[in-house]
C-alpha positions as CSV (number, residue, x, y, z in Angstrom):
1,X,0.0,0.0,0.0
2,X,1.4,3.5,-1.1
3,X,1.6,5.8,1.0
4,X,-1.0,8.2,-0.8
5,X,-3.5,5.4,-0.4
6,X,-3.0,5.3,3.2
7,X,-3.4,9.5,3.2
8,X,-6.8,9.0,1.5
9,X,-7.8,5.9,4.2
10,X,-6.8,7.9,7.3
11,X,-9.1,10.8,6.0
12,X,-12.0,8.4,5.4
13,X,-11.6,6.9,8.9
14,X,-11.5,10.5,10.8
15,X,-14.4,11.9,8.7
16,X,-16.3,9.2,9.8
17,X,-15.3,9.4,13.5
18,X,-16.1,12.7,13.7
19,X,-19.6,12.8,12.0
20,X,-20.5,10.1,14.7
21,X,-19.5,12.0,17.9
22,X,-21.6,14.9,16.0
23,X,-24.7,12.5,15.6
24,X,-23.9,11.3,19.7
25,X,-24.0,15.2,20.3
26,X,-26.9,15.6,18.8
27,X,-28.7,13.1,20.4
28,X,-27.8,14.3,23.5
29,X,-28.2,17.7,23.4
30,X,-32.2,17.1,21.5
31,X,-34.6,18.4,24.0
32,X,-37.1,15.5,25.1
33,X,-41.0,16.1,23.7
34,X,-42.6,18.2,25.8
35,X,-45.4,16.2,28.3
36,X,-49.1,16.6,27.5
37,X,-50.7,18.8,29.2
38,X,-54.2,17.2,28.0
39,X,-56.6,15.7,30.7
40,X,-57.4,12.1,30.2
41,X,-60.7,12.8,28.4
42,X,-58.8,14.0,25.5
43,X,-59.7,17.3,25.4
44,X,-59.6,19.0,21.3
45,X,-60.1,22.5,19.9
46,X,-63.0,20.3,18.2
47,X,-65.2,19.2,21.7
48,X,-64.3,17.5,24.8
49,X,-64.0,13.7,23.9
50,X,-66.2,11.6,26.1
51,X,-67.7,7.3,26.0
52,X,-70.4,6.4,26.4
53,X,-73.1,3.3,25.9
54,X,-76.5,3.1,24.5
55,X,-79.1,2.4,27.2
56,X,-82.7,2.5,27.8
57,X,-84.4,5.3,29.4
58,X,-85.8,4.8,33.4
59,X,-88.8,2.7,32.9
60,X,-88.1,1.6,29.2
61,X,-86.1,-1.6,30.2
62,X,-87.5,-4.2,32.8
63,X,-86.3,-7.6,34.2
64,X,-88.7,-9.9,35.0
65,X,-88.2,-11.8,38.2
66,X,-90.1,-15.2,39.2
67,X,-92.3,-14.0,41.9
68,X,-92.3,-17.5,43.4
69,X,-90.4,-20.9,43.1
70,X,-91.5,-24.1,41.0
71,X,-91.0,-25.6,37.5
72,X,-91.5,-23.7,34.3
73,X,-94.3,-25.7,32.6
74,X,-94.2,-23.5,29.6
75,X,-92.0,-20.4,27.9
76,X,-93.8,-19.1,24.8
77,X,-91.2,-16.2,24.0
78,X,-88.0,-16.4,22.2
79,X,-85.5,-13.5,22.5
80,X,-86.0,-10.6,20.0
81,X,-90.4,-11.7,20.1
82,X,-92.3,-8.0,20.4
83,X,-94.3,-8.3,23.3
84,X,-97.1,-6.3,24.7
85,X,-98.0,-5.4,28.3
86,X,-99.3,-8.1,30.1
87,X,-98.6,-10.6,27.3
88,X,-97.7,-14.3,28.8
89,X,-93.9,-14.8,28.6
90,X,-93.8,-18.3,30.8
91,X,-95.9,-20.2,33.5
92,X,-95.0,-22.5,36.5
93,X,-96.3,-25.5,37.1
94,X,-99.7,-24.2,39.4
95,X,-102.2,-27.4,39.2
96,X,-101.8,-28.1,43.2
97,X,-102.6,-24.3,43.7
98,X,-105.6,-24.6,41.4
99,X,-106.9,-27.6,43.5
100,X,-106.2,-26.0,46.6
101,X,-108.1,-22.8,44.9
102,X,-110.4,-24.8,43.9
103,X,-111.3,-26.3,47.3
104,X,-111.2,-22.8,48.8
105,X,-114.2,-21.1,46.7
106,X,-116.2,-24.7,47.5
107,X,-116.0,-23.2,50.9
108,X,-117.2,-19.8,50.1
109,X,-120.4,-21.2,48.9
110,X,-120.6,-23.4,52.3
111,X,-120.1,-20.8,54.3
112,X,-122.3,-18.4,52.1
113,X,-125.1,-21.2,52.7
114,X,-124.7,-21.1,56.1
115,X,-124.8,-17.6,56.8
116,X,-128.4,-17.8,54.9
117,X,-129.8,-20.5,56.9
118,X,-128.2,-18.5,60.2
119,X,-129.8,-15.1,58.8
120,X,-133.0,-17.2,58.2
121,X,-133.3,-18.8,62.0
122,X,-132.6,-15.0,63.3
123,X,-135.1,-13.8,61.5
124,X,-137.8,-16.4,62.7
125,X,-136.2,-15.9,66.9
126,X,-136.8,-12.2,66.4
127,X,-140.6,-12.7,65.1
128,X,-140.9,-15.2,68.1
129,X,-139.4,-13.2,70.8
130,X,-141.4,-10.2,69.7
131,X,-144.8,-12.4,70.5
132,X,-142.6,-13.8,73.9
133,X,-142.9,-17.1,72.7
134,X,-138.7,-17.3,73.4
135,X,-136.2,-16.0,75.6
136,X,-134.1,-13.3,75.3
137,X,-131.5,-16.0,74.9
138,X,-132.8,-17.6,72.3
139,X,-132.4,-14.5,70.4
140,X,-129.1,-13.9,71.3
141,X,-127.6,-17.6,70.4
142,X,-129.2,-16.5,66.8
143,X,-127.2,-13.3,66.3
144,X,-124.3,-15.0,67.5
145,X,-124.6,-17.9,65.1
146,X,-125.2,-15.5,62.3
147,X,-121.9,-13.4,63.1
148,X,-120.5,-16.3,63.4
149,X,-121.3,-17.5,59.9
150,X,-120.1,-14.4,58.1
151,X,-116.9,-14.4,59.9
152,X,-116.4,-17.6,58.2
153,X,-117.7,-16.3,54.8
154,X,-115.1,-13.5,55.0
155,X,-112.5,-16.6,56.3
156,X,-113.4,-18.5,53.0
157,X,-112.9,-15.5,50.7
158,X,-109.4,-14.4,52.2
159,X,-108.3,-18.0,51.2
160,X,-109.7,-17.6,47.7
161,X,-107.8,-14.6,47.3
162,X,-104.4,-16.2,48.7
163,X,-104.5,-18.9,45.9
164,X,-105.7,-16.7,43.4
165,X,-102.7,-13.9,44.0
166,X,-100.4,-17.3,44.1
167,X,-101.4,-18.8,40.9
168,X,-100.8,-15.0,39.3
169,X,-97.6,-15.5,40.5
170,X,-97.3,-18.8,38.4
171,X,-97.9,-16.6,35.3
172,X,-94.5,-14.5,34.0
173,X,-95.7,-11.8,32.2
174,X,-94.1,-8.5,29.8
175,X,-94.3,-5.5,32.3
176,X,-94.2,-3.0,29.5
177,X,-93.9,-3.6,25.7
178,X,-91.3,-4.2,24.0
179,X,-88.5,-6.0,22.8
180,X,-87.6,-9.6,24.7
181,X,-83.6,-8.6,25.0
182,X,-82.6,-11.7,26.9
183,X,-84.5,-15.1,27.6
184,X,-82.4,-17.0,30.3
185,X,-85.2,-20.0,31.3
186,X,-86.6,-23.1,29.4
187,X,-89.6,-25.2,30.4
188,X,-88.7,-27.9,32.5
189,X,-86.4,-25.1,34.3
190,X,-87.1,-24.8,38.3
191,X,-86.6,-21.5,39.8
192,X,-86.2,-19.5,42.7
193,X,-88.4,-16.4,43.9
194,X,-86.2,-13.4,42.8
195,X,-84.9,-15.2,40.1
196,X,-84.1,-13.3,36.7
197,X,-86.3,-14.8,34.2
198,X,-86.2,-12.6,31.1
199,X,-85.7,-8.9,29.7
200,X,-88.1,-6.5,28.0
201,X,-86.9,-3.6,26.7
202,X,-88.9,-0.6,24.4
203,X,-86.1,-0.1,22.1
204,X,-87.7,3.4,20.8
205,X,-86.6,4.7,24.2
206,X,-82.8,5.1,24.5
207,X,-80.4,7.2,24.8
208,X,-76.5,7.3,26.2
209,X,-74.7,7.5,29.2
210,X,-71.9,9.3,28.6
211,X,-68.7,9.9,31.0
212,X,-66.9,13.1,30.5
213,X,-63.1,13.1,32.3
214,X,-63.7,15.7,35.7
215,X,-61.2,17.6,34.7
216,X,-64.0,18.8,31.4
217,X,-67.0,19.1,34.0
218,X,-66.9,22.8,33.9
219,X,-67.2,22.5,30.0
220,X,-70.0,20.3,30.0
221,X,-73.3,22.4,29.9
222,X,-76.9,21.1,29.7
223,X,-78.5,21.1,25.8
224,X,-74.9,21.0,24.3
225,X,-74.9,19.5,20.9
226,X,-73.0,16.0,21.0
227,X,-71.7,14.3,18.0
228,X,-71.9,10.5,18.6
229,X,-69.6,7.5,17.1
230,X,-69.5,3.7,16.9
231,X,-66.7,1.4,16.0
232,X,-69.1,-0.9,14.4
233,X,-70.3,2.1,11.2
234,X,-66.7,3.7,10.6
235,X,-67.4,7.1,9.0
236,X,-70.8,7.3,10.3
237,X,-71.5,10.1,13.2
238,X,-74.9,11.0,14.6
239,X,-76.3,14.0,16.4
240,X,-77.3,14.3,19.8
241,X,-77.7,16.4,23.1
242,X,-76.9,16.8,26.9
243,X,-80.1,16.2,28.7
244,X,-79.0,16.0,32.4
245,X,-75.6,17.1,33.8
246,X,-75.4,15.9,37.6
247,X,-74.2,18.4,40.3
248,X,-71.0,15.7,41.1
249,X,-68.3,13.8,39.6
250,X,-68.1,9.9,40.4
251,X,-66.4,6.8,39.8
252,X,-66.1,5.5,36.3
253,X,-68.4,2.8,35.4
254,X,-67.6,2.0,31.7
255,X,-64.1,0.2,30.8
256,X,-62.4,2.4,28.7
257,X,-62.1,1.2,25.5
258,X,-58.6,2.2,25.1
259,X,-56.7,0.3,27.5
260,X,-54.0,3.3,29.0
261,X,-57.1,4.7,30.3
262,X,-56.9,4.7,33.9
263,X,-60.4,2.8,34.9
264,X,-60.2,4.7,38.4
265,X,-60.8,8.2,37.1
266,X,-63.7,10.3,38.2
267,X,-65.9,11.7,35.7
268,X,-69.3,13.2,35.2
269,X,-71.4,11.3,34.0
270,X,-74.0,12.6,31.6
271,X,-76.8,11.9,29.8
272,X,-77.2,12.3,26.1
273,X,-80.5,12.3,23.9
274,X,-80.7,11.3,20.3
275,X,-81.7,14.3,18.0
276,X,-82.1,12.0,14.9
277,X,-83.1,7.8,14.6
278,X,-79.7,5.4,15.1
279,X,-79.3,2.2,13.9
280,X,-77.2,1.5,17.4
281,X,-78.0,-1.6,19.4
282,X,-78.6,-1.1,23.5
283,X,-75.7,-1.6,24.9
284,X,-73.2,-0.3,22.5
285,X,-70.4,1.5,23.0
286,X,-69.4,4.9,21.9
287,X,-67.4,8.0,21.3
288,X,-69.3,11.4,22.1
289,X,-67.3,14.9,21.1
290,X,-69.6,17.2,23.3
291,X,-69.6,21.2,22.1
292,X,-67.5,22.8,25.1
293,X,-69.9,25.8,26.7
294,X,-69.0,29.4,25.8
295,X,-66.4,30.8,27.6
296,X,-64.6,27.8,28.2
């Protein structure tokens, strides 16, 4: 190797050195990006970002509970069935109560008869005593006998009424009408009093619950416009509006969607009506951007 070609290497070899320690310099001296100062709601120029989900309004969804225990004879409703108010949804098994209801208006008219005959023979003492041809005792037995004899009447009628009000409680029926959401029983099922039998919802009454970060409560004003998305209909947005605003910030309640999302936060949670028809499902989750209040 000559020693030009060395020259030209050595030159090679220190540019190189030195346009590294520049690059090191660089690095070093390169301010680190400066830390959000953004709340975790996300707050834009455009709206303060809230979520949300599509729920029913108080009243408009309904879980019916078995008001009594025993074995579902019959279910005659399949989830997504439009039901109306009262409309049988499933039955348990009731044929000892209708015996035993049976038995108990049998009574009635026993007791019914007797009273008769007891108002009857009071009538006939009273005649009698009033001509002295009985005792003041006489009469007396008779009154007795005849109170006596209604008691029972009323007796018989409270038992009639006992098995009547049990076998309604046999019958499952749609509180409201609407949609059957969720059917979690099958004949042949036995169930528990309390138990959660099915779900009717009127699905032309929802709206969202939405939770706005606290740090945006101030900004959150009652009749803002909302602007409502849905992961499921990319591009598509709907319009809505705050309806109720409560005077304090709670707990979150809805998993955030994006997992960095601390699920501790406090937020407000508010209450947005639709302001045009959605194709959204209850239950679904979504993305509000609420209109900030002037003089934000």
């Amino acid at each position: 190797m000559t020693k030009g070609t060395q020259l030209v290497l050595g030159l090679l070899v220190g540019g190189a050195l030195v346009g590294a320690t520049v690059l090191q310099a660089r690095a070093v001296v390169q301010p680190p990006p400066a830390a959000s100062s953004e709340p975790a709601s996300e707050r834009a120029a455009s709206g303060i970002a809230a979520e949300g989900r599509v729920v029913a309004y108080p009243g408009a969804e309904v879980r019916v509970g078995a008001e009594r225990a025993g074995r579902l004879v019959r279910v005659l409703v399949e989830e997504g069935a439009l039901v109306r108010k009262g409309q049988l949804l499933a039955e348990i098994d009731s044929d000892e109560l209708r015996a035993a209801l049976a038995e108990a208006r049998a009574r009635v008219v026993e007791a019914e008869a007797e009273a008769r005959l007891s108002e009857a023979t009071l009538a006939r003492r009273q005649k009698l005593q009033q001509e002295r041809i009985i005792a003041a005792h006489d009469l007396d037995q008779a009154l007795r006998d005849l109170e006596t004899a209604n008691a029972r009447v009323l007796t018989a009628k409270a038992s009639v009424a006992r098995y009547e009000a049990l076998v309604a409680k046999s019958r499952l029926a749609a509180p409201i009408a609407g949609t059957v959401t969720a059917r979690r029983v099958d004949a042949g099922q036995m169930v528990e009093t309390g138990d959660d039998t099915f779900t009717v919802a009127d699905l032309s009454r929802l709206r969202i619950e939405g939770e706005a970060h606290e740090a945006d409560a101030q900004g959150v004003a009652l009749g803002a416009p909302v602007t409502i998305t849905a992961d499921g209909y990319p591009g598509h947005s709907w319009r809505g509006r705050i309806e109720e605003v409560p005077d304090s910030v709670t707990l979150r309640r809805i998993k955030p969607q994006d997992p960095s999302r601390p699920t501790d936060a406090r937020i407000l949670a508010v209450k947005v009506a639709f302001a045009e028809p959605v194709p959204l499902r209850l239950g679904t989750t979504v993305d509000l951007r609420i209109a900030p209040a002037s003089g934000r």
